[in-house]
N, C-alpha and C positions, 0 to 999 in steps of 0.2 A: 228245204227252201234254200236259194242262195243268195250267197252274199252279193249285192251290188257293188261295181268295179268301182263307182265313184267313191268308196269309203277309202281315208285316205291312207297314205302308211305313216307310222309313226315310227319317227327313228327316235331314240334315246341318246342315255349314254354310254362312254366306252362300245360305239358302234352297234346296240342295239337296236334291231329293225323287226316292227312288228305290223303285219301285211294280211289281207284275209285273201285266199286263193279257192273259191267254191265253194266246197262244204267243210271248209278246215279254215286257219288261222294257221300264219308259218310265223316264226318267232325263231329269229336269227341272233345268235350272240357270235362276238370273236372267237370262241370254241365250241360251239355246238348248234347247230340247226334244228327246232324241235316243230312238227308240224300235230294241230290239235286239232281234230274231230271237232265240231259243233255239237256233236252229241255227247262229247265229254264235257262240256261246257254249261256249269250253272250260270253265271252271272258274268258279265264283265262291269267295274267299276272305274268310274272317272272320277280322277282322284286330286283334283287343282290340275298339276303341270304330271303326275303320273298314273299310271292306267293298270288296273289288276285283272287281270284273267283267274279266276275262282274256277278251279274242274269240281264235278261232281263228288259225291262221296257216299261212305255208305251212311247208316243212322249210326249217329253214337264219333262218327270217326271225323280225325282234323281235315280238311280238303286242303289239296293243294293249290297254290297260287304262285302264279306268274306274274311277275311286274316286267313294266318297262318306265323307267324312270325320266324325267327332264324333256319331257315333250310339252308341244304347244298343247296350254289348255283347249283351247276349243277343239283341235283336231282330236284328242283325247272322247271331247264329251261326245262330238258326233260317230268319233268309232265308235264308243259302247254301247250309244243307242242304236245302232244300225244291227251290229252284230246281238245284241238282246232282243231282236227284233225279228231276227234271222235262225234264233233259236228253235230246234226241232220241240215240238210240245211233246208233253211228257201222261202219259195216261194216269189217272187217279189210282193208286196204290200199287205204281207200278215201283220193282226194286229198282233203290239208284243201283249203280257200277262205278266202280272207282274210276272215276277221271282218266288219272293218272297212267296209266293201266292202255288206256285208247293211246296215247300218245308216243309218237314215235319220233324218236332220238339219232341225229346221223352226226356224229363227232368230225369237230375243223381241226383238231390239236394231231400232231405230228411227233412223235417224241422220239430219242434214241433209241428209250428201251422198247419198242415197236420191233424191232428186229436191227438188220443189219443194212448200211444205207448203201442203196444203190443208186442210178442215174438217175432216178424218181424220185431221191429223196436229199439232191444239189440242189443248191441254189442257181438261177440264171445271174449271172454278174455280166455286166462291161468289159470287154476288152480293155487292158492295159497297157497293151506295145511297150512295156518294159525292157523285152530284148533289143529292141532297136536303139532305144534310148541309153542304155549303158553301151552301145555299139558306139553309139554320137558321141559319148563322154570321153572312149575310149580314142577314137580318134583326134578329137580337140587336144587332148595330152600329148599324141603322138604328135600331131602336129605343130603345135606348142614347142618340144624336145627339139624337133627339126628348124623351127624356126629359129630358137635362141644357138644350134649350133653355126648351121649354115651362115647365119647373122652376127656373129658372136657377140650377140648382144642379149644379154636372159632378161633384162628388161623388157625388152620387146617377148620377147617369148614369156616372162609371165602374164604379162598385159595379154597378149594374145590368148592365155590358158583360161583366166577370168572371162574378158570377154564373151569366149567361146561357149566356154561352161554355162552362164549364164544366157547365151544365146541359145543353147539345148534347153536349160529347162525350163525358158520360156515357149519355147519355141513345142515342146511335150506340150505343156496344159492348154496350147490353142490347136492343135491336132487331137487331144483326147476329146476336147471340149465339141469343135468344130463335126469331129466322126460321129461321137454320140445325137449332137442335131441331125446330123445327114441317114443318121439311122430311123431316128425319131421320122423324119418323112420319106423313106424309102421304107421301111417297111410294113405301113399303114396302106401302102398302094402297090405293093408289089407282091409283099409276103400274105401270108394267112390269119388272118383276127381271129379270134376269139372270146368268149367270154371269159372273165377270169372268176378267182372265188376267193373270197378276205379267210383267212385261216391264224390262227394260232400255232407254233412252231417253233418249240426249245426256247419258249418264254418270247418271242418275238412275234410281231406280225408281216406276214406276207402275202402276196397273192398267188394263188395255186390256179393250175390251166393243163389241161390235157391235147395234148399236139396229135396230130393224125397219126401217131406210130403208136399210140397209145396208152403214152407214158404221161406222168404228172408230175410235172416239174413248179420251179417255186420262185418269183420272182420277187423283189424287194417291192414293197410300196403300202402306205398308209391312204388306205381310202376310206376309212372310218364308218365301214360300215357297205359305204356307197358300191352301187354296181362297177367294174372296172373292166374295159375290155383291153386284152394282150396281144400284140401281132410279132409273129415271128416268122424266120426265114424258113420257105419249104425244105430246105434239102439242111438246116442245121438251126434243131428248135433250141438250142442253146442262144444261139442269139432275138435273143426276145428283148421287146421293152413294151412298158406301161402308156395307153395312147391318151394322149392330152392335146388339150388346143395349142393352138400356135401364138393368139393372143399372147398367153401367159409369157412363151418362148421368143417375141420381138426384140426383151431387153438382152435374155442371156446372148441372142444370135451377137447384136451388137457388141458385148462387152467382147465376144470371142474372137470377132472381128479387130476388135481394138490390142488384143493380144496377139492375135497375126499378125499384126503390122509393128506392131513391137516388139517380136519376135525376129521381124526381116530386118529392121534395121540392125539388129544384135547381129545376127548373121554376117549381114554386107559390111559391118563394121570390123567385125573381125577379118572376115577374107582383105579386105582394103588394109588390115593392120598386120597382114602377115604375108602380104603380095612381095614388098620391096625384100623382103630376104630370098626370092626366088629371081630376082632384079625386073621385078616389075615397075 
């Protein structure tokens, strides 16, 4: 017999999600996926706010049990009567089978000692434009230099090295800021989505996605469990990011916005304070 779709899932805690999918129960933790048989299945209990799944066992022997902890009681009570109800009947003096035994284990955890790591086993990170930015720095000095000679004036030419400097690394965090949004909605409509997968990974969580070259790469993010979908660019699935509403994204667009323009005046303020040593 199966389960009906309307029974609900229960998420827990530390990202516990426990789901009935036909003749099975999937029971998702941050390291391990374990999908259970209905026929491994004595009992399930509602427990207040958590829920035990009881496998079978033989005579004489401890059964194993699954919990999932910190869920809404009622959702709890209604799962276990649906899925107790949904239980395969069992014939009069028939031998039980270990539970346990029926169930099958697909591990989320990622570790060093796994082997040796290759492109499948990096992290997807942000672009930094670090090169460009120590290019910036580099020149603001140089320019700096030339102004206090030309001018013979190193007051102007420090004031212009501040300035400048300060013009650069404002002027970075509303370009780092600004690229990462423009990514966030170019590559949800341009590039390839995916679904992603919450994993465990050298003590960290991350989400894991498989790109059409067929590799499984690893991106940062805490979705607690939650389904997460990844869109990355066709021709360089390194550039990937995590897809979220835009809602949430109205303020940062703003602040970013607010930093580009105080960014420009740092800029235009320096060029206007290092014009007259060129006899502007």
């Amino acid at each position: 017999m199966s389960i009906s779709s309307s029974i609900p899932v229960l998420r827990g805690d530390r990202g516990t999600e426990l789901r009935s999918a036909g003749e099975e129960l999937v029971l998702r933790r941050p390291e391990a996926e374990l999908r259970i048989p209905l026929a491994a299945i004595a009992r399930v209990r509602a427990e207040r706010r958590d829920l035990a799944v009881e496998l079978t066992a033989p005579a004489g022997a401890a059964p194993t049990v699954h919990r999932v902890e910190d869920v809404s009681a009622a959702a709890a009570s209604v799962f276990a009567d649906a899925v107790n109800a949904a239980l395969p009947e069992r014939a009069p003096g028939e031998e039980t089978v270990d539970g346990a035994t029926l169930v099958a284990t697909r591990s989320l955890v990622f570790d060093d000692e796994e082997g040796a790591r290759e492109e499948d086993d990096t992290d997807v990170r942000l672009p930094t434009h670090k090169g460009p930015a120590y290019a910036a720095c580099a020149a603001v000095a140089i320019l700096a230099v030339v102004v206090g000679l030309i001018d013979k004036n190193w007051g102007r030419g420090i004031a212009t090295l501040l300035l400048g400097e300060a013009g650069v690394g404002v002027t970075y965090v509303a370009l780092v800021g600004l690229s990462g949004l423009w990514r966030e909605w170019y590559l949800p409509r341009y590039g390839i989505t995916v679904d992603g997968q919450q994993v465990f990974r050298d003590g960290g969580t991350t989400n894991a996605f498989t790109a059409t070259d067929g590799v499984t790469r690893h991106i940062y993010g805490e979705n607690k469990g939650r389904p997460v979908r990844i869109a990355y660019h066709p021709r360089n699935p390194r550039n990937a990011i995590v897809c979220t509403g835009w809602r949430e994204k109205a303020g940062t667009l703003v602040l970013f916005l607010v930093i580009a323009a105080v960014a420009g005046l740092l800029d235009y303020g320096t060029f206007l304070l290092a014009l007259p040593a060129f006899g502007g």
